[in-house]
C-alpha positions as CSV (number, residue, x, y, z in Angstrom):
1,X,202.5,-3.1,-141.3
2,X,199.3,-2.3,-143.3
3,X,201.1,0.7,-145.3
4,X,203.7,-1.9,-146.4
5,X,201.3,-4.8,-147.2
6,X,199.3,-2.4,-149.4
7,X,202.5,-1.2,-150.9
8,X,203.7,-5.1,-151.7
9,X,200.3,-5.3,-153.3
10,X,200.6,-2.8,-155.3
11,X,204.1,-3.1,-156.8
12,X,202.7,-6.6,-157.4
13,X,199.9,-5.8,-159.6
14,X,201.1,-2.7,-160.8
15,X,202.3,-3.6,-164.8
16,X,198.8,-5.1,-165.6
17,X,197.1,-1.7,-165.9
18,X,199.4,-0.8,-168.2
19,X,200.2,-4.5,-169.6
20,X,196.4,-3.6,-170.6
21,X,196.5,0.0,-171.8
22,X,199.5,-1.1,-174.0
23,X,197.1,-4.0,-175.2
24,X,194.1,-1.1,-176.2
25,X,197.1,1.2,-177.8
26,X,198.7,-1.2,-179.7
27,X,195.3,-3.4,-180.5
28,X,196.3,-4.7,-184.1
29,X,199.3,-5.7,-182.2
30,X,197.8,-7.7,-179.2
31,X,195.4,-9.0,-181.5
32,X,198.3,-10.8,-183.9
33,X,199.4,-12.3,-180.8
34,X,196.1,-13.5,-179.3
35,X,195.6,-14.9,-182.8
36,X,199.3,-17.4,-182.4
37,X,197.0,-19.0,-179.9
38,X,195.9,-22.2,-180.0
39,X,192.3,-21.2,-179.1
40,X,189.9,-19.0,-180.8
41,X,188.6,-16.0,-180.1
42,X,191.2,-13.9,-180.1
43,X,188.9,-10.5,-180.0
44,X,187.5,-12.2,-177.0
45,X,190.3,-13.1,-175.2
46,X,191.7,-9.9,-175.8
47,X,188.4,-7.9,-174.5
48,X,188.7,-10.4,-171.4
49,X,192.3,-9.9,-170.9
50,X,192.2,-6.3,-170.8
51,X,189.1,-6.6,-168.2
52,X,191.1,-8.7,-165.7
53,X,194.2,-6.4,-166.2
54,X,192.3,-3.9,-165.3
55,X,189.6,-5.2,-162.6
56,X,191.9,-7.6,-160.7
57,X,194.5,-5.4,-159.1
58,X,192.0,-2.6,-158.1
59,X,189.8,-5.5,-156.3
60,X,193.6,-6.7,-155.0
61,X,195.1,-3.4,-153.2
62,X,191.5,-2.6,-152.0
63,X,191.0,-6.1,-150.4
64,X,187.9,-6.2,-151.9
65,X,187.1,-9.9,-153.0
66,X,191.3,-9.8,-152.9
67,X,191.6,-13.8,-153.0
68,X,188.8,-14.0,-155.7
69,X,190.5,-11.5,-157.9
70,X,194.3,-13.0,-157.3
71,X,193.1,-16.4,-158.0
72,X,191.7,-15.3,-161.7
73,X,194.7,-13.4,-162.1
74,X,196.9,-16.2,-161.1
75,X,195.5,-18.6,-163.5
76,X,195.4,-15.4,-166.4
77,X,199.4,-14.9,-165.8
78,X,199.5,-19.6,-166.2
79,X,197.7,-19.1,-168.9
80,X,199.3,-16.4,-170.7
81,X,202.8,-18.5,-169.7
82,X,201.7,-21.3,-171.3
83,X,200.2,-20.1,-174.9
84,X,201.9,-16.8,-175.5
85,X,205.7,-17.9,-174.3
86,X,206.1,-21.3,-175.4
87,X,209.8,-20.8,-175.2
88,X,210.4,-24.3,-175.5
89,X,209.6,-24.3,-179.0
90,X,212.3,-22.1,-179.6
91,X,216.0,-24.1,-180.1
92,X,218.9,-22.7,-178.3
93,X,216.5,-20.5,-175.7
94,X,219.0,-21.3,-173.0
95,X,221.9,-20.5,-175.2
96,X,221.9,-16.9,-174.0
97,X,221.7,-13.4,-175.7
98,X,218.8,-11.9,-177.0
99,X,217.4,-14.1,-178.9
100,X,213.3,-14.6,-178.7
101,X,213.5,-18.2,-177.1
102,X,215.2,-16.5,-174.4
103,X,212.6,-13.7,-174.2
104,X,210.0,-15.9,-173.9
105,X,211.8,-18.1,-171.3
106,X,212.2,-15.2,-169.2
107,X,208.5,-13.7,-169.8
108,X,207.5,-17.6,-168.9
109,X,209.4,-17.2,-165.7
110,X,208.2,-14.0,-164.9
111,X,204.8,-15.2,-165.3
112,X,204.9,-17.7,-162.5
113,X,206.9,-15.8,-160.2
114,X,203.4,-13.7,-160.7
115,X,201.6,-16.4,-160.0
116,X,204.1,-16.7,-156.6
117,X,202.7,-13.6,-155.5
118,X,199.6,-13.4,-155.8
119,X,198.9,-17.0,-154.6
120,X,200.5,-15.5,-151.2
121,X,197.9,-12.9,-151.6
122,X,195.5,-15.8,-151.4
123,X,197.1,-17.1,-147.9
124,X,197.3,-14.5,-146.5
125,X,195.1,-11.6,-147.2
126,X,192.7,-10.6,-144.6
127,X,189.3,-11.8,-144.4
128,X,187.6,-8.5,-144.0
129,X,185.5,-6.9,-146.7
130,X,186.7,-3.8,-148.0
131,X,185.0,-1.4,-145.9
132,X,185.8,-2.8,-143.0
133,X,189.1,-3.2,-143.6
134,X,189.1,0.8,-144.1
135,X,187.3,1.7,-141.0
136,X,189.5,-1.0,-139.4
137,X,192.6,0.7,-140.2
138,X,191.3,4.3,-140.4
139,X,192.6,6.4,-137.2
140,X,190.3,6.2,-134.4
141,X,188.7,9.6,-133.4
142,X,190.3,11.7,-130.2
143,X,188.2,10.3,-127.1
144,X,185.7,12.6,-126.1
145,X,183.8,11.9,-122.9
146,X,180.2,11.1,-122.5
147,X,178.5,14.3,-122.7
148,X,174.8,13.1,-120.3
149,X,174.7,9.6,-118.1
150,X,173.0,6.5,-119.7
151,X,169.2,6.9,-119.5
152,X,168.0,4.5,-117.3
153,X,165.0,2.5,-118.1
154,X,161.7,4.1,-116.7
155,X,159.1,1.4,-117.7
156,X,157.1,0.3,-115.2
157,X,155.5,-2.9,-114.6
158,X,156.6,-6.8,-115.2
C-alpha cells in the first residue's frame, strides 16, 4: 500500500516541476501573464511561483512536512484559479469549442480538482517525519541471533 500511496503522490504533483521549468523557459511569457494580475509584483510572484512548483511536491512524495507543503500548494493552485483563469469574464465560455473562455474554465476546474488532492494529502498523510517514514518502510534486516548473553550487572553494594 505504501508503493501506491507514493505513486498517487506523485502523479498528483508531478506537472508542477515542469509547470515551473516551462515558467523559467518561457519567462517573458509567464511574466505577461503574472502582469494580467490584479496584484503587483509580477517578478515576485513569478520567482515565488516557480519556488513552490518546485519545493512543494519534493517535500510531498517524501512526506517531509507533506501537510505543510500541500496546504501552500493548495492555496497556490486557488489562487492561480482565481486571477489567472477568470473564465467568467469570458462570454459564451460554456458554449463549447476551443475558445479561451472555455480554456480557462477547464484550467479553473483543473485547479481545484488540485486542490481535491492535495487537501486529502492533508487528511491523510502520515504523521511521521521523513526519516522515519523511510526506516519505517525500509525492509527489516534477516534475523540474526544474539551472538554472547546479556551482561549481567556486576555492581556491588546498595
Amino acid at each position: 500500500m505504501t508503493a501506491v500511496a507514493m505513486v498517487a503522490r506523485l502523479c498528483l504533483v508531478i506537472l508542477f516541476p515542469f509547470s515551473g521549468l516551462d515558467k523559467i523557459v518561457h519567462w517573458d511569457q509567464a511574466i505577461k501573464q503574472a502582469e494580467s494580475s490584479p496584484l503587483g509584483g509580477a517578478r515576485y510572484m513569478m520567482i515565488g511561483g516557480i519556488i513552490i512548483e518546485f519545493a512543494t511536491p519534493v517535500c510531498i512524495v517524501l512526506l517531509w512536512h507533506a501537510v505543510i507543503a500541500a496546504l501552500v500548494l493548495a492555496v497556490f493552485c486557488v489562487a492561480t484559479a482565481v486571477l489567472f483563469h477568470p473564465f467568467w469574464k469570458f462570454p459564451g465560455f460554456w458554449s463549447g469549442g476551443n475558445t479561451e473562455g472555455a480554456a480557462h474554465f477547464w484550467d479553473f476546474l483543473k485547479n481545484f480538482g488540485l486542490v481535491g488532492g492535495l487537501l486529502l494529502i492533508v487528511v491523510a498523510a502520515p504523521v511521521l517525519p521523513a526519516s522515519r517514514h523511510v526506516t519505517h518502510h525500509a525492509v527489516p534486516a534477516p534475523h540474526t541471533p544474539a551472538r554472547t548473553a546479556p551482561k549481567t550487572d556486576t555492581r556491588r553494594g546498595p
